[in-house]
Backbone atoms as SQL, in Angstrom:
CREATE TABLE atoms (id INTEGER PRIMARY KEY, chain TEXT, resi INTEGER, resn TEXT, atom TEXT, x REAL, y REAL, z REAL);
INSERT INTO atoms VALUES
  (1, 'A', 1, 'UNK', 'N', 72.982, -92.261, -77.754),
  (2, 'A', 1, 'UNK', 'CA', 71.638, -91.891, -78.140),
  (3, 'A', 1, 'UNK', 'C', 70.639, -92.245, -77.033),
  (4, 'A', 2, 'UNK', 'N', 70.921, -93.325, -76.540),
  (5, 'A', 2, 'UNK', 'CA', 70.044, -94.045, -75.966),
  (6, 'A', 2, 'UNK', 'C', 70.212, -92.547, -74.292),
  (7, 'A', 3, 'UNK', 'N', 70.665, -92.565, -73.717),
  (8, 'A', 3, 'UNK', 'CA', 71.327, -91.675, -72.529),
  (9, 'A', 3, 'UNK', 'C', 70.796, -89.868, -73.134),
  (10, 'A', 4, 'UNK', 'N', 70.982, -89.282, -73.975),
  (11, 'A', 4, 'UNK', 'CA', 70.286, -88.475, -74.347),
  (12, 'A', 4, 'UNK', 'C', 69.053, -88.597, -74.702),
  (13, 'A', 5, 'UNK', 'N', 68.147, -89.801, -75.132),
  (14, 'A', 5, 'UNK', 'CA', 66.921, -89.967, -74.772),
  (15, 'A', 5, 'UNK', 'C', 66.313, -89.739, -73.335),
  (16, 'A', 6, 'UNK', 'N', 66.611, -90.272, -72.439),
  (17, 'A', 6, 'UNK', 'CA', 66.788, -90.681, -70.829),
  (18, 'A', 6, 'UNK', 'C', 66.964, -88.875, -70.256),
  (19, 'A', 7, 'UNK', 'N', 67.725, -88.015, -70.740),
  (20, 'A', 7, 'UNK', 'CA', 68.190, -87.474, -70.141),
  (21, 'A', 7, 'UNK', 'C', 66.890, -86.314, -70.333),
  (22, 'A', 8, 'UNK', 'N', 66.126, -86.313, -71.626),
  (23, 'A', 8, 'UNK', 'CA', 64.970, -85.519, -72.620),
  (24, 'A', 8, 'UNK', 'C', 64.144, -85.634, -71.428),
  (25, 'A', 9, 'UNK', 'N', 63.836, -87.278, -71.439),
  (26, 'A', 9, 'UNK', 'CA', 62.732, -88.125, -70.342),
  (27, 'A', 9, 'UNK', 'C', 62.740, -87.398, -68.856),
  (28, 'A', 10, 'UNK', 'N', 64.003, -87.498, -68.337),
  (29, 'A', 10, 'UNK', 'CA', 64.346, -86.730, -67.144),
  (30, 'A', 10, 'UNK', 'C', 63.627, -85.239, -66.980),
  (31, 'A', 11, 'UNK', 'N', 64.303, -84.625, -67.843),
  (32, 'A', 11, 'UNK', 'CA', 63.471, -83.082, -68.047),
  (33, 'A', 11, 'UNK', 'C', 62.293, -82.479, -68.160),
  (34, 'A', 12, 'UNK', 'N', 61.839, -83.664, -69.212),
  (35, 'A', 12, 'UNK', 'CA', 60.419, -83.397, -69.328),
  (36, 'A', 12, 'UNK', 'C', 59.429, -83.694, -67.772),
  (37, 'A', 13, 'UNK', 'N', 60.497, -85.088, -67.186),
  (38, 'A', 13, 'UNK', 'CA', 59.489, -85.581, -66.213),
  (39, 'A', 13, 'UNK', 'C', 59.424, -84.008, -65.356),
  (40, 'A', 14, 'UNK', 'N', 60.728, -83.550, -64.735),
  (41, 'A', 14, 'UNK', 'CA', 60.267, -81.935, -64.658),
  (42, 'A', 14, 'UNK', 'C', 59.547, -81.344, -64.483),
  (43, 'A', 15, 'UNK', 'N', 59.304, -81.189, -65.697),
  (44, 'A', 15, 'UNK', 'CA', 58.454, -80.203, -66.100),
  (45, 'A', 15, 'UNK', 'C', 56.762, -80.525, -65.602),
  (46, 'A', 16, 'UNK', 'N', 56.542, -82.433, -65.600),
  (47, 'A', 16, 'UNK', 'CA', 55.666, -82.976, -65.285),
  (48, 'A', 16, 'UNK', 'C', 55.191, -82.808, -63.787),
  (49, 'A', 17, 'UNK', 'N', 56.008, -81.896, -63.010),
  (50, 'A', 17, 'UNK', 'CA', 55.854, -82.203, -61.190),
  (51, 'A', 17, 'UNK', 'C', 55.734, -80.618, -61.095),
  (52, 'A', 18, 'UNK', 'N', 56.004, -79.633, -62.500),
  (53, 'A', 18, 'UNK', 'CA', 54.859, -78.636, -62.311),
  (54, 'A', 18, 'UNK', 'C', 56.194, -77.557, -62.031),
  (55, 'A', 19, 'UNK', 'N', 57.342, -77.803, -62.169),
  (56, 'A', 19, 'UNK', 'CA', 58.365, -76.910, -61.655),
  (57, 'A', 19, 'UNK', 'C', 58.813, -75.749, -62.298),
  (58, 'A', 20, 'UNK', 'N', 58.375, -76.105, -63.536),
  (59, 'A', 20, 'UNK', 'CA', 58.127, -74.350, -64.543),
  (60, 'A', 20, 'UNK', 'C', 57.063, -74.361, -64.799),
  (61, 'A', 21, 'UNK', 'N', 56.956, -73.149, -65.606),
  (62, 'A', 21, 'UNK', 'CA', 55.895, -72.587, -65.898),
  (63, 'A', 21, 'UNK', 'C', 55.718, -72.797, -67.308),
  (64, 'A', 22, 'UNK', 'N', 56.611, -73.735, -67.666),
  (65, 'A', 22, 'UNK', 'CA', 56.811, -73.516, -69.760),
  (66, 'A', 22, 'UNK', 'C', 56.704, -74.930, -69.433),
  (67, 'A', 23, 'UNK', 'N', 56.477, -75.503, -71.002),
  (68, 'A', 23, 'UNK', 'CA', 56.421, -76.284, -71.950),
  (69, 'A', 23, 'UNK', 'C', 57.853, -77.142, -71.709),
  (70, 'A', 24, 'UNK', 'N', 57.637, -78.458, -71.208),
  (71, 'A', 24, 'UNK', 'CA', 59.242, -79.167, -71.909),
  (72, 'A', 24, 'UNK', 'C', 60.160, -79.074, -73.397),
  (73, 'A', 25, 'UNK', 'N', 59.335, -78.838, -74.116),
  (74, 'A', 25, 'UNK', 'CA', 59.321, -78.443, -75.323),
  (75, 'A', 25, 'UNK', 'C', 60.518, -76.873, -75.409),
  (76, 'A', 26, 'UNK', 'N', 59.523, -76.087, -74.369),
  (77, 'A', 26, 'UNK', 'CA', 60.281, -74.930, -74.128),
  (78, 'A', 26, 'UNK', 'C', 61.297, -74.689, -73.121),
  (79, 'A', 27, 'UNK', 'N', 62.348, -75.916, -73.045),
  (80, 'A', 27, 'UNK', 'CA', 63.465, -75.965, -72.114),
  (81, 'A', 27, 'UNK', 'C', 64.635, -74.769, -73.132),
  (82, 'A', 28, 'UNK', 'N', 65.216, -73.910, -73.025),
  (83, 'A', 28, 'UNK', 'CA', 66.139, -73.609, -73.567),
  (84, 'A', 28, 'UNK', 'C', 67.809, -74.842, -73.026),
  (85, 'A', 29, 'UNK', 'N', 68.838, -74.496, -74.059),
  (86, 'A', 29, 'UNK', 'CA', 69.428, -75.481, -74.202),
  (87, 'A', 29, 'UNK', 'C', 70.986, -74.489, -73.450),
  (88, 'A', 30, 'UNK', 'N', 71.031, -74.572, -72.308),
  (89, 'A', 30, 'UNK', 'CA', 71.758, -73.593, -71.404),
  (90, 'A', 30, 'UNK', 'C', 73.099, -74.014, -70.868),
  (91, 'A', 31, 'UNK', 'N', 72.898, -75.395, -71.003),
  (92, 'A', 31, 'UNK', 'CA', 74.456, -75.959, -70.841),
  (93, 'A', 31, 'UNK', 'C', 74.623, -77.144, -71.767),
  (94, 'A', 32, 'UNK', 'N', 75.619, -77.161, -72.158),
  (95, 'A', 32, 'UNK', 'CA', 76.175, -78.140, -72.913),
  (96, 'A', 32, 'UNK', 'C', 76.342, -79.716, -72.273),
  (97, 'A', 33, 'UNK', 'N', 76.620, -79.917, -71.284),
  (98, 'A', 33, 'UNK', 'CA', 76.546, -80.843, -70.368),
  (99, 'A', 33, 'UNK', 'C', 75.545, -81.632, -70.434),
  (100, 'A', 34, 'UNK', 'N', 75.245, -82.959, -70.983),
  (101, 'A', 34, 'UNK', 'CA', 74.195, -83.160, -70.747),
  (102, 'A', 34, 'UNK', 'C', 73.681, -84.817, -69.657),
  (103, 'A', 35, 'UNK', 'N', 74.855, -84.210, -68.717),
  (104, 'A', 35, 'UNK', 'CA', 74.842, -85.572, -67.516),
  (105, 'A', 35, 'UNK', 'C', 73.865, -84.858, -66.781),
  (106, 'A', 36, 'UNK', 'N', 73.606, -85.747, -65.856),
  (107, 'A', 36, 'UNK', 'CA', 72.121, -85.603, -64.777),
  (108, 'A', 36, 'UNK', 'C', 73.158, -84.980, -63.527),
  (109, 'A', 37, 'UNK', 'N', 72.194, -84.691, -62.308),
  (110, 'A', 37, 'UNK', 'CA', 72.293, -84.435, -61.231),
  (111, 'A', 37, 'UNK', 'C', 71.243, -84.941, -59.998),
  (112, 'A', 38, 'UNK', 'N', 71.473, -85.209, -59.067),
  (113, 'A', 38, 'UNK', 'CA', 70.875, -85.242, -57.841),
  (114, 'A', 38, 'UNK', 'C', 70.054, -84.319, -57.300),
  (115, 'A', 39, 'UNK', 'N', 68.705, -84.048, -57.352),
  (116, 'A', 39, 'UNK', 'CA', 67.771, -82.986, -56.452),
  (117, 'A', 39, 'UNK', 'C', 66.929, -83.594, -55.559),
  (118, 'A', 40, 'UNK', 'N', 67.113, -82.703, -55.231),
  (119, 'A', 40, 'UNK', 'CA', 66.052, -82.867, -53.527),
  (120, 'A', 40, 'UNK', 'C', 64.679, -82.310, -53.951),
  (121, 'A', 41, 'UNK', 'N', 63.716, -83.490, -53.561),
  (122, 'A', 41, 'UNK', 'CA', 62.259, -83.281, -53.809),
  (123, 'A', 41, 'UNK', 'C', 61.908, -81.909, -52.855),
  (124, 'A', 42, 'UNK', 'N', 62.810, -81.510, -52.219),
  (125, 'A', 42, 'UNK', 'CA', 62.084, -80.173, -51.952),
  (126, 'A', 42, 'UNK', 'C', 62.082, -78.926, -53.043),
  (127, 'A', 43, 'UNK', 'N', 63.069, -79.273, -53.720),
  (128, 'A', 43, 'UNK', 'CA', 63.366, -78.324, -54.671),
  (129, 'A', 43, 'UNK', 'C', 61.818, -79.046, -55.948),
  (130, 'A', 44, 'UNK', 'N', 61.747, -80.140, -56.295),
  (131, 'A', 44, 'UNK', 'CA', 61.162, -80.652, -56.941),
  (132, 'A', 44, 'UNK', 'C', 59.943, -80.971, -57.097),
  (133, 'A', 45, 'UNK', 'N', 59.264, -81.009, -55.841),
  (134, 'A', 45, 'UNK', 'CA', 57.898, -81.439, -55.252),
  (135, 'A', 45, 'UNK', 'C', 57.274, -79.748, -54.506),
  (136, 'A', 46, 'UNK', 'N', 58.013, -79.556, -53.203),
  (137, 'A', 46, 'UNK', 'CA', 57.580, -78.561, -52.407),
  (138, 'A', 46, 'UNK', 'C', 58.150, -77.050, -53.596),
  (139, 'A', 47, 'UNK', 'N', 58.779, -76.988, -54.593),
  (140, 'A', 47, 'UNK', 'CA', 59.179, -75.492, -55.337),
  (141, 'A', 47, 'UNK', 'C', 59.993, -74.696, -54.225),
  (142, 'A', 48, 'UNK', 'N', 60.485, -75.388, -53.331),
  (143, 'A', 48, 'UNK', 'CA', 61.985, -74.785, -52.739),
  (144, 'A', 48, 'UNK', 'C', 62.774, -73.998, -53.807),
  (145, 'A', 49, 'UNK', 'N', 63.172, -73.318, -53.690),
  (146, 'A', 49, 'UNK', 'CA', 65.062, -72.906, -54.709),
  (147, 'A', 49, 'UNK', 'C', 65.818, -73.248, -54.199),
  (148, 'A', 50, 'UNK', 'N', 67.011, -73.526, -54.733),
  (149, 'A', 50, 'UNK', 'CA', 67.791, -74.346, -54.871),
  (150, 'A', 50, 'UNK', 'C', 68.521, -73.162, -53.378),
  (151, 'A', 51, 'UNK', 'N', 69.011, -73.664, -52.425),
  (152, 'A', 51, 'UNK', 'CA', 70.046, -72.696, -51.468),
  (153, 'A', 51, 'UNK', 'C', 70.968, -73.117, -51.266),
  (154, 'A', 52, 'UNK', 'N', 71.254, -74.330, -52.001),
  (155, 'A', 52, 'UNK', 'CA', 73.093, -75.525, -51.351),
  (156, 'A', 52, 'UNK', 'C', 73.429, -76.385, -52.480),
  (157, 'A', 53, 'UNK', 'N', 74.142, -75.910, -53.219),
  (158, 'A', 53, 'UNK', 'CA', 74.893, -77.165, -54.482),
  (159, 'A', 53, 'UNK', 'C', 76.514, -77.550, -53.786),
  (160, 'A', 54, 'UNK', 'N', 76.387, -79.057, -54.176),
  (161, 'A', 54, 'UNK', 'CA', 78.260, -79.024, -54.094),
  (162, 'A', 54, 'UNK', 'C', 77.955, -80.337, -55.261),
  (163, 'A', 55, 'UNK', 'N', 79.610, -80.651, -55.301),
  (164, 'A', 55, 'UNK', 'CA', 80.124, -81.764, -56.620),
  (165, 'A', 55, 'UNK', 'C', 80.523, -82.755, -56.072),
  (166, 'A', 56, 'UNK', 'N', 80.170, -84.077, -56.102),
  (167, 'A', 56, 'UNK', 'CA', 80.330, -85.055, -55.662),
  (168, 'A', 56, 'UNK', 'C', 81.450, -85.980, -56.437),
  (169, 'A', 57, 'UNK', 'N', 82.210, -86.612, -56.274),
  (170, 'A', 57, 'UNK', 'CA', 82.748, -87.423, -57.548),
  (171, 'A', 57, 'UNK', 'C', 81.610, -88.324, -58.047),
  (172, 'A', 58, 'UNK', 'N', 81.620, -88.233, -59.098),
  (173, 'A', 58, 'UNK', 'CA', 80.168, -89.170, -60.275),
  (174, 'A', 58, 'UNK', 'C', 80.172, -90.246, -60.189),
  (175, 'A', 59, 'UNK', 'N', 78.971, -91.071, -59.672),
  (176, 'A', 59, 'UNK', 'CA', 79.069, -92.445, -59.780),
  (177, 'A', 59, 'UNK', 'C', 79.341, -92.888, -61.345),
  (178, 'A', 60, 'UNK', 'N', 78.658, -92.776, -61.890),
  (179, 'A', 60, 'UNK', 'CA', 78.960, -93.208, -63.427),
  (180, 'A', 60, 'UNK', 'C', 78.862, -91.911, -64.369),
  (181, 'A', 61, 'UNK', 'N', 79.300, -92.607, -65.652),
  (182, 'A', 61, 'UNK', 'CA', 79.493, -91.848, -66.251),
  (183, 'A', 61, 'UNK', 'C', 79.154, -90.704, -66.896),
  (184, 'A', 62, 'UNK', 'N', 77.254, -91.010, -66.728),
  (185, 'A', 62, 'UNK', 'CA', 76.556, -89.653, -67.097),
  (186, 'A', 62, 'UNK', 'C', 76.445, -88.745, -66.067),
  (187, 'A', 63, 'UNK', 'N', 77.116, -89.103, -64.661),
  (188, 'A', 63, 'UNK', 'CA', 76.709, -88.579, -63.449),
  (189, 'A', 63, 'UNK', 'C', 77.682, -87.401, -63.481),
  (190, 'A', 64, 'UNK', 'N', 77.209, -86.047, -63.568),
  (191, 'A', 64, 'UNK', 'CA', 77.914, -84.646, -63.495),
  (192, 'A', 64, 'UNK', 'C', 78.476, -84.700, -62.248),
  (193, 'A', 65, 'UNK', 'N', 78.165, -85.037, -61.218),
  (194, 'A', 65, 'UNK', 'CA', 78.447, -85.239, -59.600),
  (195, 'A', 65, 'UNK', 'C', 77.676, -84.243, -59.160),
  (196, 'A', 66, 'UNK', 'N', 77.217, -83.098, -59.449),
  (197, 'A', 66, 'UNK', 'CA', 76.295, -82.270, -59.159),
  (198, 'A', 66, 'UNK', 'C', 75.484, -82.202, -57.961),
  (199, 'A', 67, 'UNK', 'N', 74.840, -82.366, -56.766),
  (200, 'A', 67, 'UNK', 'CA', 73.663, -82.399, -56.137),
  (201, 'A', 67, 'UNK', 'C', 73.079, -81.189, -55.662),
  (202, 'A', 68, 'UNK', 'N', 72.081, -80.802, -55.507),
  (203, 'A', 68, 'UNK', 'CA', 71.081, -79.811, -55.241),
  (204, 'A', 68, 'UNK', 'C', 70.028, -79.745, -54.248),
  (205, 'A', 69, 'UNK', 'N', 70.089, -79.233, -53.371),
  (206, 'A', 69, 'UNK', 'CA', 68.976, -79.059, -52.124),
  (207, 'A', 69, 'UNK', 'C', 68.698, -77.998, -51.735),
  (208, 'A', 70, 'UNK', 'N', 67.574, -77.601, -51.166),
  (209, 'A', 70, 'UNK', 'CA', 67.137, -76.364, -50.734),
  (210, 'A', 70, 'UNK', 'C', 67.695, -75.628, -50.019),
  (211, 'A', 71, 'UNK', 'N', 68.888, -76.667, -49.160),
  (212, 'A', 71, 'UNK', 'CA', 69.314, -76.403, -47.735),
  (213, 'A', 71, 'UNK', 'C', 68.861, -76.529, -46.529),
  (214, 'A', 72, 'UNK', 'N', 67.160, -76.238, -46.638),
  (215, 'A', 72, 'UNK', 'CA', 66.438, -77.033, -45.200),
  (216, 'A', 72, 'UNK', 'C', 66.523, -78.486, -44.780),
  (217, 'A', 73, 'UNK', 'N', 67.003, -79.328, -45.642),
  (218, 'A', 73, 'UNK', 'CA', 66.804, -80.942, -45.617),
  (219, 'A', 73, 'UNK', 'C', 67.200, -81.179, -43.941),
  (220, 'A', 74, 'UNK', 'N', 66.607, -82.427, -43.448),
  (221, 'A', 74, 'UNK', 'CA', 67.115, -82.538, -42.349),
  (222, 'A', 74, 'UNK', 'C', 68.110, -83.948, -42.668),
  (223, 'A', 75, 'UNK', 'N', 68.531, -84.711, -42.085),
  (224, 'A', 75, 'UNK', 'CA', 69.820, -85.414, -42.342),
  (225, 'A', 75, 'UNK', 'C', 68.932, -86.636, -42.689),
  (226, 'A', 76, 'UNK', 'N', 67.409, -86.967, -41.691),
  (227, 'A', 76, 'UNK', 'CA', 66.905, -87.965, -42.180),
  (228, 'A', 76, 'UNK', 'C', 66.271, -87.907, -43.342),
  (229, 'A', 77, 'UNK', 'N', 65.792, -86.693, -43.840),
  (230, 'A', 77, 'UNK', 'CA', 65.958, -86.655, -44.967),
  (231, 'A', 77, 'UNK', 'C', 66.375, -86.862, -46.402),
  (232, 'A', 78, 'UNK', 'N', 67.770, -86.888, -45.766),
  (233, 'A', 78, 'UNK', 'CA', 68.461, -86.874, -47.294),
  (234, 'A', 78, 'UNK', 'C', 68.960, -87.963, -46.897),
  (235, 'A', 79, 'UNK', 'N', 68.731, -88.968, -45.657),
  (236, 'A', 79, 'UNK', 'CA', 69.142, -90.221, -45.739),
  (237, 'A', 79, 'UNK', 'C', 68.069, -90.842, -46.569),
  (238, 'A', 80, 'UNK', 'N', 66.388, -90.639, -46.499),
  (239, 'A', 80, 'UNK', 'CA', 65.613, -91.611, -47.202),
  (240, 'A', 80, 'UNK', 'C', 66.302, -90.816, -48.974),
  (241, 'A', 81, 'UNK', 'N', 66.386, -92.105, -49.512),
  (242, 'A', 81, 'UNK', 'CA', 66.922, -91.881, -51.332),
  (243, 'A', 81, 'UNK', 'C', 65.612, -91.819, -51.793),
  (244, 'A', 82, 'UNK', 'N', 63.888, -91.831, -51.757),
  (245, 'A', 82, 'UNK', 'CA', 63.310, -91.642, -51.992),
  (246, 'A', 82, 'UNK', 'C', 62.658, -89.853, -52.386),
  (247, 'A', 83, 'UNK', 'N', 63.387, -89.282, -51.284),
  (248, 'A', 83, 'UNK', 'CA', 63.592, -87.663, -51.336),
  (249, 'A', 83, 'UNK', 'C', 64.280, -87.415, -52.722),
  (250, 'A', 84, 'UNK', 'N', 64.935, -87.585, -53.499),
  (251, 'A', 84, 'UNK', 'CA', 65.780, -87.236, -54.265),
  (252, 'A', 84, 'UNK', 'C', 65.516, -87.888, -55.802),
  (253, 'A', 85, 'UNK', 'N', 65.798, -87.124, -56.708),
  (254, 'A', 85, 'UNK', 'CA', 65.399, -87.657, -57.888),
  (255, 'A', 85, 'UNK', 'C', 66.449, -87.264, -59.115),
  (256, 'A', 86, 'UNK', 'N', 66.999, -88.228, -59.815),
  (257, 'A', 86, 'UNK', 'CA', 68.202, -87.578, -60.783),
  (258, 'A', 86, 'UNK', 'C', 67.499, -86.802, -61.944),
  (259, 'A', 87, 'UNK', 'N', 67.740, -85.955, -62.159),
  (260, 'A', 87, 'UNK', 'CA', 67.664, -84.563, -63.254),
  (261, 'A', 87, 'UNK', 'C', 68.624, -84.108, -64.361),
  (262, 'A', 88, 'UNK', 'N', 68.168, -83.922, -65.235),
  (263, 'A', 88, 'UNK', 'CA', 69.505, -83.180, -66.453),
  (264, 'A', 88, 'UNK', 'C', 69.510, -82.084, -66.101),
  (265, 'A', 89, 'UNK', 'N', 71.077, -81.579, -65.923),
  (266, 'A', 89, 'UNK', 'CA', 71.793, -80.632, -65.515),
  (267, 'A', 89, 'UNK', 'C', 70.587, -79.315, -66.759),
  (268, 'A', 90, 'UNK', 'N', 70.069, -79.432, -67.847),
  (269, 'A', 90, 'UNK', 'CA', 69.667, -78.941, -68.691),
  (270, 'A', 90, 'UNK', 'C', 68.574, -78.206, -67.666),
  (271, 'A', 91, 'UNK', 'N', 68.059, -79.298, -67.703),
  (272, 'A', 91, 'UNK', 'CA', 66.558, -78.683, -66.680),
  (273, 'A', 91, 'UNK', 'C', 66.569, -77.948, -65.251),
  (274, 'A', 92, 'UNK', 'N', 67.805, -77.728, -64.832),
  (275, 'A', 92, 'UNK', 'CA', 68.273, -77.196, -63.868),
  (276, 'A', 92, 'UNK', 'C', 68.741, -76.165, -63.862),
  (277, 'A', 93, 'UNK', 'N', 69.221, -76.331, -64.442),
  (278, 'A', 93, 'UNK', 'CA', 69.773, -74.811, -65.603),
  (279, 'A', 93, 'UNK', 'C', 68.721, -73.629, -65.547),
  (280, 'A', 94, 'UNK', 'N', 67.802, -74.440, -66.020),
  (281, 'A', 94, 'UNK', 'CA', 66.547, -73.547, -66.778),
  (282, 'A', 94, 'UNK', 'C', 65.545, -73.500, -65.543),
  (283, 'A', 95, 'UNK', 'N', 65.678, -74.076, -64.492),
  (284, 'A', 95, 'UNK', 'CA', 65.129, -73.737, -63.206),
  (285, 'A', 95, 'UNK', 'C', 65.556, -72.253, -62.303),
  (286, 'A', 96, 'UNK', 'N', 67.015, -72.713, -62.512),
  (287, 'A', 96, 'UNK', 'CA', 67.754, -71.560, -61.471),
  (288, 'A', 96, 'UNK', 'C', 69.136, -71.311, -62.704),
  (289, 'A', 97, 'UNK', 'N', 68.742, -70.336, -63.408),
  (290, 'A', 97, 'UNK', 'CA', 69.935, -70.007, -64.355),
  (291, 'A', 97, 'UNK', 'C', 71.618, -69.461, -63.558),
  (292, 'A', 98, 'UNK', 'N', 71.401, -68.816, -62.449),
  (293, 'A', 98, 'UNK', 'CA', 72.460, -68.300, -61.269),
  (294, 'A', 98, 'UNK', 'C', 73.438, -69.776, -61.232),
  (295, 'A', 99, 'UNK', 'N', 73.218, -70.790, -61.602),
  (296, 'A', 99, 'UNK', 'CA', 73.667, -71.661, -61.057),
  (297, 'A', 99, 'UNK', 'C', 75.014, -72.116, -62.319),
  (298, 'A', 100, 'UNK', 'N', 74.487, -71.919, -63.400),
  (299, 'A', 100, 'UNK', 'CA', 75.747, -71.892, -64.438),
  (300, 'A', 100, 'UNK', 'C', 76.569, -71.496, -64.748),
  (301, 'A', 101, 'UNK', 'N', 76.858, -70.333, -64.179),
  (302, 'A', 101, 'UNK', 'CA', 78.713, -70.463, -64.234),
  (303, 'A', 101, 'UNK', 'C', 79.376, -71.361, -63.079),
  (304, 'A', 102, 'UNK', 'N', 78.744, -72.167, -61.859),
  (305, 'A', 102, 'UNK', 'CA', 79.224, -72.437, -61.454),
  (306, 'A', 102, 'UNK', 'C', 79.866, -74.176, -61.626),
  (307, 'A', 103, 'UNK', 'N', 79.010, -74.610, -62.594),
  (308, 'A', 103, 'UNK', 'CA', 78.855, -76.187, -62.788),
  (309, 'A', 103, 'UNK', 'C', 80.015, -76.567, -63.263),
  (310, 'A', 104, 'UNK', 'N', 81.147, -75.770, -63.902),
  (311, 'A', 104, 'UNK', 'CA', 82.440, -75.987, -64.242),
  (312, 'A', 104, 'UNK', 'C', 83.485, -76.658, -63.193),
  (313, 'A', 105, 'UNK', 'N', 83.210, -75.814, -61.685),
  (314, 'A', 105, 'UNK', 'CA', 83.909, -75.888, -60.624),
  (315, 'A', 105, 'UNK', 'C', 84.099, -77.618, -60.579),
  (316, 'A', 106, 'UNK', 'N', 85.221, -77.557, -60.039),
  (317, 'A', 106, 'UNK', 'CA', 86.083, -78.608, -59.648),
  (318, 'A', 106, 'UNK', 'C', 84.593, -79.665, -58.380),
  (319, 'A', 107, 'UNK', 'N', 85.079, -80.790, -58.848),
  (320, 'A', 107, 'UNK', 'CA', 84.502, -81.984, -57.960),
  (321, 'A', 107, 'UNK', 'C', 85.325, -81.276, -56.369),
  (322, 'A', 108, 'UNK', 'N', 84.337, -81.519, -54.747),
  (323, 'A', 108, 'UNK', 'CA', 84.760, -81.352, -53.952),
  (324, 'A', 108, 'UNK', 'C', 83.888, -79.952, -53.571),
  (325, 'A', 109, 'UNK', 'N', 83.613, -79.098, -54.135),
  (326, 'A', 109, 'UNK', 'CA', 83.485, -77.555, -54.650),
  (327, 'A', 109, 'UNK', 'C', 81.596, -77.242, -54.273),
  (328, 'A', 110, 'UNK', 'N', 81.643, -76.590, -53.367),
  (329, 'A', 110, 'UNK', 'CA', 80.312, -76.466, -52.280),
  (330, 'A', 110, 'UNK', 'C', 79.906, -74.970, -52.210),
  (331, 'A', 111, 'UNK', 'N', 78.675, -74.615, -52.498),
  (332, 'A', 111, 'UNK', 'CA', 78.461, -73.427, -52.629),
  (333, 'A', 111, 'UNK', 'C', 77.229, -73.078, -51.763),
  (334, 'A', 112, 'UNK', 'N', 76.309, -71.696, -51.166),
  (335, 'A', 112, 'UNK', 'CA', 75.793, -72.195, -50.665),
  (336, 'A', 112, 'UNK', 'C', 74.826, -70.416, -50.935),
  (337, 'A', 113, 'UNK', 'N', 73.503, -70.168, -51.411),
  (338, 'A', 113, 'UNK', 'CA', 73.057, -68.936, -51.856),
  (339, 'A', 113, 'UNK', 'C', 72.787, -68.059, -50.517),
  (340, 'A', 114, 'UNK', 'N', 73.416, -67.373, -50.622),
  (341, 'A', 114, 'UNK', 'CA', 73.096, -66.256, -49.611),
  (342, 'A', 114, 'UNK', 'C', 72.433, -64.975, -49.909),
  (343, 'A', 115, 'UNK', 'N', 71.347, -64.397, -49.672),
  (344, 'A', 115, 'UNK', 'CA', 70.868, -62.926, -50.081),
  (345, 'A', 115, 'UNK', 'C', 70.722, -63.332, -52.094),
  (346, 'A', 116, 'UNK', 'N', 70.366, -64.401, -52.260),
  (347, 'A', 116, 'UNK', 'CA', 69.997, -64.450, -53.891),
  (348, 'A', 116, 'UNK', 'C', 71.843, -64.712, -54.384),
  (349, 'A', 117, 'UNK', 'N', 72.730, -64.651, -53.630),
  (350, 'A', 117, 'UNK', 'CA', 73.769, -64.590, -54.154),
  (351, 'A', 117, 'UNK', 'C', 74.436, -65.892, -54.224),
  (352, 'A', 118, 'UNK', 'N', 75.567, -66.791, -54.721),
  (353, 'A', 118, 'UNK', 'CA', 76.027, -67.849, -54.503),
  (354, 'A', 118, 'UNK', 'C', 77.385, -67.543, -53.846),
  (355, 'A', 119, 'UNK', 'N', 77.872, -68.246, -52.415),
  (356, 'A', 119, 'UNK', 'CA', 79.431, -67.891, -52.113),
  (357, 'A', 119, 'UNK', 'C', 79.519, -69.364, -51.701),
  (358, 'A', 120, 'UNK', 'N', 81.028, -69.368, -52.144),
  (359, 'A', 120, 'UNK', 'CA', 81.757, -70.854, -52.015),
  (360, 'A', 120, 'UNK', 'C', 81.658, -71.098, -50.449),
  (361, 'A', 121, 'UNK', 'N', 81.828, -72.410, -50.184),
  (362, 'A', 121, 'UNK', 'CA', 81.852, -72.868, -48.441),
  (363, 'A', 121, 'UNK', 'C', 83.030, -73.161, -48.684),
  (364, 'A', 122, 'UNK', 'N', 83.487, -73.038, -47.577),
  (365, 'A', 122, 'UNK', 'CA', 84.512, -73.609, -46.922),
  (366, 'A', 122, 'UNK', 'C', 84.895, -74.462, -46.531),
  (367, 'A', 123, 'UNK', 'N', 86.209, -75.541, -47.159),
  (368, 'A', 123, 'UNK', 'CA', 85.958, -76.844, -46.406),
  (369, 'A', 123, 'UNK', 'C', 86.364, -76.956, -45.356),
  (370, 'A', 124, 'UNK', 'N', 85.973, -78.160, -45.238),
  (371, 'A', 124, 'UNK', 'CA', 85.880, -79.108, -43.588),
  (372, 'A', 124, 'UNK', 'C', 87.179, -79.153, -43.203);
């Protein structure tokens, strides 16, 4: 209970930095999942879209492994942890809907939007 409170809190905060255009209230309920993810305040602050997801293995247990960036980040960037803010996969969802069929994919699993489209990367 307590973690699905947290996760409401998360979303709404969201909604609080101006990133839709609706109501927290008016999140539709788009994935079942209701662990957080990693975003990049560019996506969050500056209204970037999302251009680079991959799956991290989850630190804990509500952690989807998920992370999200615009793709412009520069490395010092995403070294300061101040850039980044954990999110419910819910509210992400409902940011960039393109992004849900992919959240199933296997931990490891890097995608990257091209032309509005999503294609897998290639690993290293």
């Amino acid at each position: 209970m307590i973690c699905r409170r947290l996760f409401l809190f998360l979303e709404k905060k969201v909604m609080n930095i101006n990133l839709l255009s609706a109501n927290p209230e008016d999140l539709e309920d788009l994935v079942s999942d209701p662990g957080y993810s990693l975003v990049s305040n560019q996506i969050l602050r500056e209204g970037k879209e999302i251009g680079f997801m991959y799956r991290d293995r989850p630190e804990e247990k509500e952690d989807s492994g998920w992370r999200f960036l615009s793709g412009e980040e520069e490395q010092d960037y995403l070294d300061d942890e101040s850039n980044s803010r954990y999110i419910g996969l819910n509210a992400m969802a409902n940011i960039d809907r393109s992004i849900i069929p992919l959240l199933k994919s296997r931990i490891g699993s890097e995608f990257e939007k091209i032309d509005g489209e999503w294609h897998p990367v290639a690993s290293h």
